[in-house]
GUDREN-590462 format. One record per residue (C-alpha): z, x, y. Coordinates in Angstrom, 3 decimals. Example, Ala and Ser with C-alpha at 12.3 -4.5 7.8 and 13.67 -1.06 7.14 Angstrom:
GUDREN-590462
<w=7.800&u=12.300&v=-4.500> .
<w=7.140&u=13.670&v=-1.060> .
***
This chain:
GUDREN-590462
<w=-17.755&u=10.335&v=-2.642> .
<w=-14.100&u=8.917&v=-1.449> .
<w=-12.405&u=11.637&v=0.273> .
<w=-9.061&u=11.761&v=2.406> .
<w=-9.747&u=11.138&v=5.944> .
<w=-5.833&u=12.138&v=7.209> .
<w=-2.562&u=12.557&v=5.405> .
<w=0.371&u=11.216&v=8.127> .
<w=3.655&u=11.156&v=8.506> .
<w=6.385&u=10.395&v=10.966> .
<w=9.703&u=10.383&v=12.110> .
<w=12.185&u=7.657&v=12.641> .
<w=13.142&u=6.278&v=15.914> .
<w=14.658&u=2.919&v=17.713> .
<w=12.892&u=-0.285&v=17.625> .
<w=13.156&u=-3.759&v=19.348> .
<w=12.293&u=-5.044&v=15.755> .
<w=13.967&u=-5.685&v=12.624> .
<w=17.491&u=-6.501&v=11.849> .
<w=18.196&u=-2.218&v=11.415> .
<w=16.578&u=-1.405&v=15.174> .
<w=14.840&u=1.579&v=13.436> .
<w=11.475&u=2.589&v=12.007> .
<w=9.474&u=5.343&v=10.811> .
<w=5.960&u=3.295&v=10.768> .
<w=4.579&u=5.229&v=14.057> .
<w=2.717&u=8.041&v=11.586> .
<w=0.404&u=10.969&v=12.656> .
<w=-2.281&u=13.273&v=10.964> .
<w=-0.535&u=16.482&v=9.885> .
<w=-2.701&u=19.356&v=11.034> .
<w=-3.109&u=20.907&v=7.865> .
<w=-2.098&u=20.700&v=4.342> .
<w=0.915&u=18.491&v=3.683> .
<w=2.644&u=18.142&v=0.266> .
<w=3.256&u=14.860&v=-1.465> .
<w=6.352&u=14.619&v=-3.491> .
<w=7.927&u=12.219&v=-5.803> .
<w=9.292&u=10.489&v=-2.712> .
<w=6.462&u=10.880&v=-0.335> .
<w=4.700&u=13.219&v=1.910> .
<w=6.918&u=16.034&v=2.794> .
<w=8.915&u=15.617&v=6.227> .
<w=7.811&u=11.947&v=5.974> .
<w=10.973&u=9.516&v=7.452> .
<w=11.674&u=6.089&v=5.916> .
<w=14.285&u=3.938&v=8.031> .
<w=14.921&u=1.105&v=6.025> .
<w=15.389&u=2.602&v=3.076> .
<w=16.429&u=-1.161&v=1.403> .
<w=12.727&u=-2.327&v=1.888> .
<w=10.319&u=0.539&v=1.741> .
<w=9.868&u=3.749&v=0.060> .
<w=11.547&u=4.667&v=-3.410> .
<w=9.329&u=6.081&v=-6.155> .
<w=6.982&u=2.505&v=-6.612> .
<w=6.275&u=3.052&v=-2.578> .
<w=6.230&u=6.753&v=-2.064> .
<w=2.950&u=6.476&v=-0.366> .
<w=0.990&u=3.992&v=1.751> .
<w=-3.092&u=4.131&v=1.287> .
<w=-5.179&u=2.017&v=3.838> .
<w=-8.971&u=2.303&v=3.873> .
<w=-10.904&u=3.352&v=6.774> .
<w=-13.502&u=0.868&v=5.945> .
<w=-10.960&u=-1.743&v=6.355> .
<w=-10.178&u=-0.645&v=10.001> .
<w=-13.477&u=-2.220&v=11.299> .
<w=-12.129&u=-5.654&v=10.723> .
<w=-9.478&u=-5.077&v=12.853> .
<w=-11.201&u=-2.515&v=15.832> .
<w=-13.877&u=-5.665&v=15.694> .
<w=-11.005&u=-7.911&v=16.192> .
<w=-8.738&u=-5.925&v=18.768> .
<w=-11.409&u=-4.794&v=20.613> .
<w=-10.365&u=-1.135&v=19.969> .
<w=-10.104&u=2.027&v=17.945> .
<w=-7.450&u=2.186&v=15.623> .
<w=-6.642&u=5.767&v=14.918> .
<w=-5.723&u=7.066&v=11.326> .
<w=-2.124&u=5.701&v=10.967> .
<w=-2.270&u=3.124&v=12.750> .
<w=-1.093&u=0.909&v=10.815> .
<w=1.827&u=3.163&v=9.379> .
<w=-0.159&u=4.800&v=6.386> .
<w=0.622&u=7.995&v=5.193> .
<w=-3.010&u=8.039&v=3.314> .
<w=-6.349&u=6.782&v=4.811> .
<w=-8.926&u=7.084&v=2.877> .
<w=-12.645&u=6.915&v=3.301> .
<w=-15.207&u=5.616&v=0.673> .
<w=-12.694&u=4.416&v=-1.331> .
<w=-12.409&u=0.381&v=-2.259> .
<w=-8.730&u=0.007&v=-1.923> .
<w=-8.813&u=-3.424&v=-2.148> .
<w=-10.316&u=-3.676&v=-5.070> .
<w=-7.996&u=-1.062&v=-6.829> .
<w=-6.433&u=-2.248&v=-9.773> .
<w=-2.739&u=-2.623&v=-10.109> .
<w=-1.349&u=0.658&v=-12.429> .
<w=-5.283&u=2.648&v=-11.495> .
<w=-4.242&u=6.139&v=-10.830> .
<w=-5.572&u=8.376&v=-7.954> .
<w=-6.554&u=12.179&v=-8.331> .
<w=-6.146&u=13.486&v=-4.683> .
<w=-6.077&u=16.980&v=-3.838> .
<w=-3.639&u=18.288&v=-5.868> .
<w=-1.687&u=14.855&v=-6.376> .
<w=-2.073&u=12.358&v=-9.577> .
<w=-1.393&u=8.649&v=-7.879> .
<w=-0.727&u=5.146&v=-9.067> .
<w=-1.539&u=1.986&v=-7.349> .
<w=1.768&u=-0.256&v=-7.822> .
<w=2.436&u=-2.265&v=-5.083> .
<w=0.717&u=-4.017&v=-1.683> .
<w=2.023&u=-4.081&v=1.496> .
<w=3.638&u=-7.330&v=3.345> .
<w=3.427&u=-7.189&v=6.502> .
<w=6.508&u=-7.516&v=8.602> .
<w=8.583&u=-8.162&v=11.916> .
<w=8.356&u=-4.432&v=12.668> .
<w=4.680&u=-4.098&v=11.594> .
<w=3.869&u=-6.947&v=13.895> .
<w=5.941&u=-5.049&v=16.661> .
<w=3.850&u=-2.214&v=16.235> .
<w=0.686&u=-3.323&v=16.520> .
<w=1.768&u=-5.543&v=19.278> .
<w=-0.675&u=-8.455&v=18.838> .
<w=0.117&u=-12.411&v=19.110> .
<w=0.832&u=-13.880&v=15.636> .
<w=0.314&u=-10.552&v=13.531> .
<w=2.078&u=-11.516&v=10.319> .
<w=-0.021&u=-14.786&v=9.918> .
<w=-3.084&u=-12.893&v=10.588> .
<w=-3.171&u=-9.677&v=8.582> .
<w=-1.768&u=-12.291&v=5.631> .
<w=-4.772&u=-14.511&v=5.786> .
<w=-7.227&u=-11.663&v=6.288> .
<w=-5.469&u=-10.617&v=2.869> .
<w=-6.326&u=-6.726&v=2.791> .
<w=-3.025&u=-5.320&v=2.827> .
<w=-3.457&u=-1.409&v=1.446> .
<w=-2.065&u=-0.303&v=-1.230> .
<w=1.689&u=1.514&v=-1.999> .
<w=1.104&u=4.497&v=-4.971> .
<w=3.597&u=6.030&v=-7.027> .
<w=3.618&u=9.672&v=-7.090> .
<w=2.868&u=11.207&v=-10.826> .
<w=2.011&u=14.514&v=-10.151> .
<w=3.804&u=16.263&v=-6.495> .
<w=0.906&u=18.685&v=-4.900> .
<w=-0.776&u=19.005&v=-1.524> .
<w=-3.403&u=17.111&v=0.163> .
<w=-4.814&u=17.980&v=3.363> .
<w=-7.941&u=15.774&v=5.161> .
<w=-11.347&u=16.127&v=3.575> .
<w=-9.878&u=16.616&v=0.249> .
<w=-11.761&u=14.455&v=-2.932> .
<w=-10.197&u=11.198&v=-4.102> .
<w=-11.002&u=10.320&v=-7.472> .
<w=-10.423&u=7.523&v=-10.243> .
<w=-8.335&u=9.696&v=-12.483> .
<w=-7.389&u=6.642&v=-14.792> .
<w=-8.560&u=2.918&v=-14.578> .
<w=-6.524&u=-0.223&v=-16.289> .
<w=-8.150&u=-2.805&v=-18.200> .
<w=-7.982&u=-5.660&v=-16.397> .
<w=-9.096&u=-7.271&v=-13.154> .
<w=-5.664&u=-7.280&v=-11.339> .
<w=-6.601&u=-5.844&v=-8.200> .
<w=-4.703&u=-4.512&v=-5.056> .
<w=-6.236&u=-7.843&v=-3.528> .
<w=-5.336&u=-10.440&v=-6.383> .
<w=-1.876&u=-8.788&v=-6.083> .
<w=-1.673&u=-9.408&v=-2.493> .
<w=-2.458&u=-13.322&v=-2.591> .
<w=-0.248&u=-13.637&v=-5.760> .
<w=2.552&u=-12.271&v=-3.349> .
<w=1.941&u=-14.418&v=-0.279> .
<w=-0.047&u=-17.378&v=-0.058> .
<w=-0.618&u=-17.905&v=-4.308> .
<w=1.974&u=-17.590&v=-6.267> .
<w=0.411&u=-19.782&v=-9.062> .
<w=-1.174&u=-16.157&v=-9.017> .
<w=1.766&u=-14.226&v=-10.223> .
<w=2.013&u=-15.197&v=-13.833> .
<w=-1.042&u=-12.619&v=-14.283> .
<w=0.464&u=-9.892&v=-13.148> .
<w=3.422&u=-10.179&v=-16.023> .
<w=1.406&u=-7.882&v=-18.406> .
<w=0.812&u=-4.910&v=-16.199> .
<w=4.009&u=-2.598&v=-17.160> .
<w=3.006&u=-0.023&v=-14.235> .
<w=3.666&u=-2.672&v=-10.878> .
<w=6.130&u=-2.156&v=-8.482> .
<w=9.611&u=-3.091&v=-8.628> .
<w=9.272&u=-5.136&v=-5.358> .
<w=6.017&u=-6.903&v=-6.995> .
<w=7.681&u=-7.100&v=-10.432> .
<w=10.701&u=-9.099&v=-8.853> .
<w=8.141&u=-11.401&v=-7.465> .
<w=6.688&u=-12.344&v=-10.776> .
<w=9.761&u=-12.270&v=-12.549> .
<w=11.292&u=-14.558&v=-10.262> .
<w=8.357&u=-16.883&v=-10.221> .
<w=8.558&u=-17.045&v=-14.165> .
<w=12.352&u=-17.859&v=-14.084> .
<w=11.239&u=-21.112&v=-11.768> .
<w=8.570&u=-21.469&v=-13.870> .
<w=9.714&u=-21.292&v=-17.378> .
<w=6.905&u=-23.210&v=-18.872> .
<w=4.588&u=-20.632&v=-18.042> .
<w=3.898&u=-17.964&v=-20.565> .
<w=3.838&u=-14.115&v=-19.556> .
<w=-0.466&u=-14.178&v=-20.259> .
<w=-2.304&u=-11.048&v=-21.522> .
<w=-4.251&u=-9.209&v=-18.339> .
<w=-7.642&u=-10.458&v=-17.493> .
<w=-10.073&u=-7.858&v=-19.354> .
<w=-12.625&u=-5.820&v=-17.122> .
<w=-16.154&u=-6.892&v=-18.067> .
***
C-alpha cells in the first residue's frame, strides 16, 4: 500500500543562488493535516514564480524509496523534504508514473504532468560538488502534479492510482526526453495532459525538427 509519508511546505527566504537571491525549496513536514489547493499546499511559498509553481507544478512528489540512492551516496539521512518536495511518498513508483496518471491522496485527486530539473538553487541546497550533473545522470527526478480536486492530506494518508493513461510515457522517459534525449521528446506530443514547461520542450523540439511527425503514445502492454 503507497501511503503519504509527510506533506511539507515552506517559506521563502534569501539565497546565494539564482539570478532572484530567493527561494522557498527549504520545506518541512506540517504537523498535521495540511490542505492542497489548486496552487499548492496551503501556506506553501514559491519565490520564483517565472520557473516553478502555476497549476502544471502545484505540487512536488519525491519517493522515499528514491532517497536511499542518495543517503547511500551522501553518506547521510535525508529527511522528508529534503530535496524541496511538498509530497514524499512511500510505496509508491514515482518514477515509473506515467505522464497525465492521476493520484487519489487523502482527500486530493492529482495528475502527474511534469519532472523536475534540477537547478543552480537545488544544487545550492543540497550543497554537494557537481549536483546538477549528478542528480541528471542518476535520472530520477520526482514528479510535479496538477491539482484536480483541492482537499487535505496529512502523513499516513492512502495514495492511490485513481486513473492510469495508456501509454508507457513515464515520469522517467519524460525526464531523459527533457535533459540528456531529446530524440525522446517527439513521444511525448500525444499526451494532451503534460506540463506547460514539458509541452514547450516538445513543441520546440518539433519546430527544429519538422520532419518528425507528432507519433501516437506508446500503448501499455
Amino acid at each position: 500500500m503507497a501511503i503519504v509519508e509527510a506533506i511539507s511546505r515552506g517559506t521563502a527566504r534569501s539565497s546565494e543562488h539564482g539570478v532572484l537571491k530567493r527561494t522557498a525549496i527549504d520545506k518541512r513536514p506540517v504537523d498535521g493535516p495540511a490542505r492542497i489547493e489548486r496552487l499548492g499546499v496551503a501556506g506553501d511559498e514559491i519565490a520564483d514564480l517565472t520557473h516553478h509553481g502555476g497549476i502544471d507544478q502545484a505540487v512536488y512528489a519525491f519517493a522515499r524509496e528514491d532517497y536511499a540512492h542518495w543517503e547511500d551516496e551522501l553518506g547521510r539521512p535525508l529527511a522528508a523534504g529534503a530535496f524541496g518536495e511538498n509530497l514524499t511518498t512511500v510505496g509508491l513508483d514515482v518514477q515509473g508514473a506515467r505522464i497525465g496518471e492521476r493520484w487519489q491522496v487523502g482527500g486530493c485527486l492529482l495528475e502527474v504532468t511534469d519532472v523536475r530539473i534540477p537547478c543552480a538553487v537545488f544544487a545550492g541546497f543540497v550543497d554537494e560538488p557537481h549536483w546538477v550533473r549528478r542528480f541528471t545522470e542518476h535520472g530520477v527526478p520526482g514528479a510535479y502534479l496538477r491539482v484536480i480536486q483541492a482537499g487535505e492530506v496529512r502523513a499516513g494518508d492512502q495514495i492511490a492510482i485513481a486513473e492510469s493513461r495508456a501509454h508507457d510515457l513515464t515520469v522517467g522517459y519524460a525526464f531523459r526526453a527533457a535533459t540528456t534525449q531529446p530524440e525522446l521528446l517527439p513521444a511525448l506530443a500525444a499526451e494532451d495532459r503534460m506540463g506547460r514547461e514539458l509541452r514547450s520542450r516538445v513543441q520546440k523540439h518539433l519546430a527544429h525538427h519538422p520532419d518528425l511527425s507528432e507519433p501516437h503514445c506508446a500503448i501499455a502492454p
